[in-house]
C-alpha positions in Angstrom: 20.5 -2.8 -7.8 19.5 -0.7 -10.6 16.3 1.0 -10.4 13.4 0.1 -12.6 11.9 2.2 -15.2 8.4 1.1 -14.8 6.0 -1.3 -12.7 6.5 -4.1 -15.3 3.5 -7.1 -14.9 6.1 -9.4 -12.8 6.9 -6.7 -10.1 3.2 -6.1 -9.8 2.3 -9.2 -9.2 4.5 -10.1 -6.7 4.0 -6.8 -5.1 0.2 -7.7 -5.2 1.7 -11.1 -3.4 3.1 -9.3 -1.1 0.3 -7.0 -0.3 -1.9 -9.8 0.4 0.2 -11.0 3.7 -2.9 -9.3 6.0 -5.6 -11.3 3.9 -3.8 -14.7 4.3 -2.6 -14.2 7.6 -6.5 -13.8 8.7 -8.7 -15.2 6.4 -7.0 -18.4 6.0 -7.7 -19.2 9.8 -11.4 -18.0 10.2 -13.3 -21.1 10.0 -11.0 -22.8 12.4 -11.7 -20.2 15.5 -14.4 -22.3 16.7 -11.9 -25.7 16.5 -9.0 -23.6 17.9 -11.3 -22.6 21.1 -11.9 -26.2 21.7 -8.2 -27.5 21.2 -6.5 -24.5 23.6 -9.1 -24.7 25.9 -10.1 -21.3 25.7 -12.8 -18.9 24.7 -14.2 -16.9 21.9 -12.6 -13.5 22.9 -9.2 -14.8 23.2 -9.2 -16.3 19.8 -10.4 -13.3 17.9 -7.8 -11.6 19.9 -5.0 -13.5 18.0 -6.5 -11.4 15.2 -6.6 -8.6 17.2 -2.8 -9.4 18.2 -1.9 -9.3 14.5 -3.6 -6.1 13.2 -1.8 -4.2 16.3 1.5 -6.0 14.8 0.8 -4.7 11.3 -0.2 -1.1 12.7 3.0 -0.8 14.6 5.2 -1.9 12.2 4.2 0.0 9.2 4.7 3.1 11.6 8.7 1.6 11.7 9.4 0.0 8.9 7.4 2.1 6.4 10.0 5.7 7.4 12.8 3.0 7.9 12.7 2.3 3.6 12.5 6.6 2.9 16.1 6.3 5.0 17.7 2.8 4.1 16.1 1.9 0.6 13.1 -0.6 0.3 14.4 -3.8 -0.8 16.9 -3.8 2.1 13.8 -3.5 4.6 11.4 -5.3 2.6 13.2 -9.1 2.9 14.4 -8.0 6.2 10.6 -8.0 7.7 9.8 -11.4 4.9 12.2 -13.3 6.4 10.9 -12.4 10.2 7.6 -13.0 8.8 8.4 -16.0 7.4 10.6 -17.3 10.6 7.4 -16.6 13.0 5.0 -18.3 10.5 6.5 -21.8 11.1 6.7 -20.9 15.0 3.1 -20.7 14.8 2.4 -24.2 14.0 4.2 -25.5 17.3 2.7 -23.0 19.6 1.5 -24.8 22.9 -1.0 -22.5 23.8 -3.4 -18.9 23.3 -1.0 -16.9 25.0 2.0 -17.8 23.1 -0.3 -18.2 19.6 -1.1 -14.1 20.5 2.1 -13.5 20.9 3.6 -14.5 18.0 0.4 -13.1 15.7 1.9 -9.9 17.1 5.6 -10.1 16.3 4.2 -11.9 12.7 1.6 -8.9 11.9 5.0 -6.2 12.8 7.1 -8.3 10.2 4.2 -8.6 7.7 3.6 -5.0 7.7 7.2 -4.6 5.9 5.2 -6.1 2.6 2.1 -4.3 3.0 3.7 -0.8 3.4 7.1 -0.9 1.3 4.9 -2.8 -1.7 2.7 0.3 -1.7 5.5 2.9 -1.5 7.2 1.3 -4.3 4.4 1.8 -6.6 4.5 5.5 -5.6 7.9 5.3 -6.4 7.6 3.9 -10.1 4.6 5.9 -10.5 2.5 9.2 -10.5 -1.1 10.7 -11.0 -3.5 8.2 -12.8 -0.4 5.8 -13.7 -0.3 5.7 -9.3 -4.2 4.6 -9.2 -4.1 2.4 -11.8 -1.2 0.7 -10.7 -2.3 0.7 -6.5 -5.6 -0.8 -7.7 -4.0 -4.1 -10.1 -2.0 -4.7 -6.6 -5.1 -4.8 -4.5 -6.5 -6.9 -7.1 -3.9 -9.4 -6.8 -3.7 -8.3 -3.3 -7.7 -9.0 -3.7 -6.8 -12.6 -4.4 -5.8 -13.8 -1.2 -9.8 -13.5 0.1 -10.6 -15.3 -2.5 -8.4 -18.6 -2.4 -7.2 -18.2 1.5 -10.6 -19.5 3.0 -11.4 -22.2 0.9 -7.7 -23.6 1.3 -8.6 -23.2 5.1 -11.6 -24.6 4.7 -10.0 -27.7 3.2 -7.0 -27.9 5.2 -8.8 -27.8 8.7 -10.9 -31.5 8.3 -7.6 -32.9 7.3 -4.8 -31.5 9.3 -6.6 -29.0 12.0 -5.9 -25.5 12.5 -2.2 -26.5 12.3 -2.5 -27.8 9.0 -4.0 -24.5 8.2 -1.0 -22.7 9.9 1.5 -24.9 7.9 -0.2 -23.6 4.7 0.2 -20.0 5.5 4.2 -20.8 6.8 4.7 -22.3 3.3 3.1 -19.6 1.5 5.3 -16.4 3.8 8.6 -19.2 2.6 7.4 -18.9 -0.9 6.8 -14.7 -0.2 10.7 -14.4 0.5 11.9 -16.2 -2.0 10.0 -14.3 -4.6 11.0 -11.0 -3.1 14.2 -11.9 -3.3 14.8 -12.7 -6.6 11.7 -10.4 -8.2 11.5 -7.3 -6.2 14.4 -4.5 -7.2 15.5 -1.3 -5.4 13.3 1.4 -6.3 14.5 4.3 -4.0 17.9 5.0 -5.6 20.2 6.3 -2.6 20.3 9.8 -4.1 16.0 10.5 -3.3 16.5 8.9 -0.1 15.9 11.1 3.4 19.7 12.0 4.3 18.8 12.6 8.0 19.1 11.0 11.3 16.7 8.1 11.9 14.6 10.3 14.2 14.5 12.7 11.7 12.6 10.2 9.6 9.9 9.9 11.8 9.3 13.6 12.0 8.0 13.3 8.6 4.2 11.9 10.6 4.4 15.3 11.9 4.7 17.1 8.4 2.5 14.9 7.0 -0.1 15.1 9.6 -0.8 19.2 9.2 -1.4 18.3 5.5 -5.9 18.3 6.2 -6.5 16.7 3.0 -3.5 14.2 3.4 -5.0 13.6 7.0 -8.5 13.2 6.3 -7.7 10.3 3.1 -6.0 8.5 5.4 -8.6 8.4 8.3 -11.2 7.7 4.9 -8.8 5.0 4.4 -8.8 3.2 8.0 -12.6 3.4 8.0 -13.1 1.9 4.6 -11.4 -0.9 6.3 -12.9 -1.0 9.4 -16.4 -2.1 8.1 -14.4 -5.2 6.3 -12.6 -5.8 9.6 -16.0 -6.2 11.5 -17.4 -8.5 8.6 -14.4 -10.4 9.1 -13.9 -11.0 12.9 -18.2 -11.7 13.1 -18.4 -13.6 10.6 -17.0 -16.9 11.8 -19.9 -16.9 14.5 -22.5 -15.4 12.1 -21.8 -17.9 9.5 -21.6 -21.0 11.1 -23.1 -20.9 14.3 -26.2 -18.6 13.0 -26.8 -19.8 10.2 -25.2 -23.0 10.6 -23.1 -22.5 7.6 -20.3 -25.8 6.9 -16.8 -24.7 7.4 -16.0 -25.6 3.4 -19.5 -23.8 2.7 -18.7 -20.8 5.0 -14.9 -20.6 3.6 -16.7 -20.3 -0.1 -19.4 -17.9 0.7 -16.2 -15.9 2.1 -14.6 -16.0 -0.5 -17.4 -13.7 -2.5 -16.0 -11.1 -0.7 -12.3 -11.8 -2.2 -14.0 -11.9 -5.4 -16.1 -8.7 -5.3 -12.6 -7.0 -4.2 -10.6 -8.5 -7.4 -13.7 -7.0 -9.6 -13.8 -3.9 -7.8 -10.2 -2.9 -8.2 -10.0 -4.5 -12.0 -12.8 -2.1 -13.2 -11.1 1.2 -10.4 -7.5 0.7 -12.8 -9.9 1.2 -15.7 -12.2 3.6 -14.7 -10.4 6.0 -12.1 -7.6 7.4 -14.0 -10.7 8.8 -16.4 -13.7 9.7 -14.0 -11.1 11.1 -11.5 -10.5 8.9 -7.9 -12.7 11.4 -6.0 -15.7 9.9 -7.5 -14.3 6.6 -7.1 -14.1 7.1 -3.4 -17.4 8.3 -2.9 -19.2 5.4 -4.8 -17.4 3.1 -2.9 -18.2 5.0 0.5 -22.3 5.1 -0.9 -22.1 1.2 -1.5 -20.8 0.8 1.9 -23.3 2.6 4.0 -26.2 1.3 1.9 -24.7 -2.2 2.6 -24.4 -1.5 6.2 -28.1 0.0 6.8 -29.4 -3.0 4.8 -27.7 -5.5 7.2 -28.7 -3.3 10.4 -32.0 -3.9 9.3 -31.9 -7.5 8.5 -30.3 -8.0 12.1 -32.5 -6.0 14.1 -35.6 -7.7 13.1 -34.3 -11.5 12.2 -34.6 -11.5 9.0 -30.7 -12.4 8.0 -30.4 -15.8 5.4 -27.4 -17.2 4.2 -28.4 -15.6 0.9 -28.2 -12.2 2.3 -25.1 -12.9 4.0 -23.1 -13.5 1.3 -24.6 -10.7 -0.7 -23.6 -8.3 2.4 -20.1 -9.6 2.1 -19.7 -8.9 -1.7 -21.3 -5.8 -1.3 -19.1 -4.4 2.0 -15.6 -5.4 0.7 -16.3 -4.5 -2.6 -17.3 -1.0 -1.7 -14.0 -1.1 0.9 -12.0 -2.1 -2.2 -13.0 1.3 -3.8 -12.2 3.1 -0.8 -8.8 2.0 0.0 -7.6 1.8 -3.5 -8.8 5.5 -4.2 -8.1 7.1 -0.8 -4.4 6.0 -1.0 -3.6 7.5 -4.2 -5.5 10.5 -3.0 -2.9 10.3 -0.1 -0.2 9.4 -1.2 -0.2 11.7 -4.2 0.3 15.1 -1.4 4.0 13.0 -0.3 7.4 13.4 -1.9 9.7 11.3 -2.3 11.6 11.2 1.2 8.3 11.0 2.8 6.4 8.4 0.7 7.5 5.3 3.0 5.7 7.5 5.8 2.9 8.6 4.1 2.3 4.6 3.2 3.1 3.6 6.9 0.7 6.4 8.4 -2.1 5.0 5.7 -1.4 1.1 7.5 -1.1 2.2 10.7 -4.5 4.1 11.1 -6.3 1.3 8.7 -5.0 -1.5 11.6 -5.6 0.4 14.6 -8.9 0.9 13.6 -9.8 -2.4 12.5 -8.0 -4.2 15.3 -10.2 -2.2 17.4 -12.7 -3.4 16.2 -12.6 -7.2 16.8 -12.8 -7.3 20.5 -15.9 -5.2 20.4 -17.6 -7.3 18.0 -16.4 -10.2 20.2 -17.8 -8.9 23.2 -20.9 -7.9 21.9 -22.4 -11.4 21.9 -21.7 -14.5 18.8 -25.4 -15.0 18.1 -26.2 -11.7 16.8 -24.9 -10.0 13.9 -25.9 -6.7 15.1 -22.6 -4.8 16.1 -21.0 -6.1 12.5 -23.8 -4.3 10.6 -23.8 -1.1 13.2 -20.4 -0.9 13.3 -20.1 -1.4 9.8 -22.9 1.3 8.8 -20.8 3.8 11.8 -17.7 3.4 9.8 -19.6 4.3 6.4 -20.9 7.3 7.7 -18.1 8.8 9.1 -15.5 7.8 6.0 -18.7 9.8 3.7 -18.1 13.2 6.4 -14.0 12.8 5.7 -14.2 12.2 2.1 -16.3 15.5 1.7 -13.8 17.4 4.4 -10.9 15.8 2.0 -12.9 17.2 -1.5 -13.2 20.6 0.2 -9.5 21.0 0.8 -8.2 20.6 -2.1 
């Protein structure tokens, strides 16, 4: 297929589709974790670890699939790992029980990581310098979208149909996600820019990458950014309802300000970036984030969390993530090349899952009437992506 001149508004909205396959495959679920304890007669832990199951899935696979497209061309990867996502999607809605439900959020979140990590490397592809953030940030803001509309179509789906209901949703939207990459999405590593090595010699590219400090030091800015999202998200179900009592519909919605606060973010970072420089971006993004995370630390430790506040902590927290990520992988991914971007993009989606599946079971553990760790380890996670972000400014 012949390869596009430039990110036209189609491609970028389906590769903002695309991008949002970690957003729907989580957020879409959250207010039925308490439903989905009581209906596979297990507990809290084992739950969230179906979330955990999928970020190690999309960690994983962007490490494979990511190098895989520098070797073999991105469209021929990309609706390989749709269609597995897809297939594994509807397999969800039949599962019998938590272990297989774990099991196939880990096999889905590998599969899903194809969108995430070839959608990003094509827009490296089709793009460069302040044409590269403006175009990463308008597919996080469509990206951005799936926050937005996944929990209160969750939220709605769960009274009437269950949790399964809410797994036949997201199985008819990964369908829809293959048949729009299939028809939209074009080839955009022509054969003659493609690595010409052996397969292993693909995956040597983490090493090359990897000595690059600044390259390095972006990417772990990156994986943090996301981290103190990933805690909002995993404590939230327990925070929200169970604190403070919060509907599932009402809960879903007062998510969904987080979704929002990302699509705002990332429309105003297209604008803004390429003329301020991404740098600054970054480190706004990283301020809002530890200010957000102190404040909640605060409110936790002395009782004094509302529903109000809650929701204000969740625009703030993934609307200073939005910033991060957006910036922090143009940063990155401008120091690749060609043959190497797919690996550059894979490294940035590996660390940014490993990290915030870590996460999960530790908030988990921690206790579900507190909302203590999610602001600690949200304020940890600010603080040290502030310390990179500075190491990454000096190396340039």
């Amino acid at each position: 297929m012949r390869r596009p001149r430039s990110l036209t508004p189609g491609l970028l909205a389906v590769l903002g589709f695309l991008s949002a396959v970690g957003p729907l495959a989580t957020d879409m679920y959250l207010a039925s974790f308490t439903d989905m304890t009581g209906d596979l007669r297990t507990d809290a832990p084992s739950v969230q670890l179906t979330l955990t199951a999928f970020l190690a899935g999309m960690g994983a696979g962007q490490l494979v699939l990511g190098p895989l497209s520098d070797r073999w061309g991105r469209r021929a990867v990309l609706l390989t790992a749709v269609s597995l996502f897809a297939a594994t999607s509807v397999a969800m809605v039949f599962t019998p029980s938590i272990e297989v439900l774990i099991g196939l959020r880990l096999l889905q979140g590998f599969a899903g990581a194809g969108s995430v990590v070839i959608a990003r490397a094509i827009a490296a592809d089709l793009s460069t310098g302040a044409t590269a953030v403006r175009a990463l940030s308008l597919i996080a803001t469509v990206g951005a979208l799936g926050p937005v509309v996944a929990p209160p179509i969750g939220g709605l789906i769960a009274p009437i149909a269950g949790w399964r209901g809410v797994l036949a949703a997201l199985a008819l939207a990964a369908v829809l996600m293959l048949a729009l990459a299939t028809v939209v999405v074009p080839e955009s590593l022509p054969p003659e820019s493609r690595h010409t090595g052996t397969v292993l010699s693909v995956f040597r590219r983490f090493g090359q990458l990897a000595r690059d400090a600044s390259f390095t030091a972006y990417v772990v800015v990156f994986g943090l950014g996301f981290t103190g999202m990933m805690a909002y998200i995993a404590a939230s179900p327990f925070v929200g309802q169970v604190m403070l009592g919060l509907s599932p519909l009402l809960y879903s919605l007062s998510f969904a300000a987080g979704g929002v606060a990302l699509v705002c973010v990332n429309l105003v970072n297209a604008r803004v970036a390429p003329r301020v420089g991404p740098e600054r971006m970054l480190l706004i993004g990283v301020a809002a984030t530890l200010t957000a995370g102190a404040a909640m630390t605060a409110l936790a430790a002395t009782g004094a969390l509302s529903a109000a506040l809650f929701i204000a902590y969740a625009f703030v927290i993934t609307g200073g993530a939005g910033l991060i990520m957006s910036n922090a992988s143009a940063l990155a991914l401008a120091r690749t090349g060609p043959t190497s971007r797919g690996a550059g993009a894979a490294l940035l989606g590996a660390t940014q899952f490993a990290l915030g599946g870590s996460i999960s079971p530790i908030v988990g553990l921690w206790g579900e009437g507190t909302a203590l760790p999610m602001a600690v380890v949200g304020t940890c996670a600010a603080a040290a992506a502030l310390v990179c972000a500075l190491v990454a400014r000096s190396r340039h």
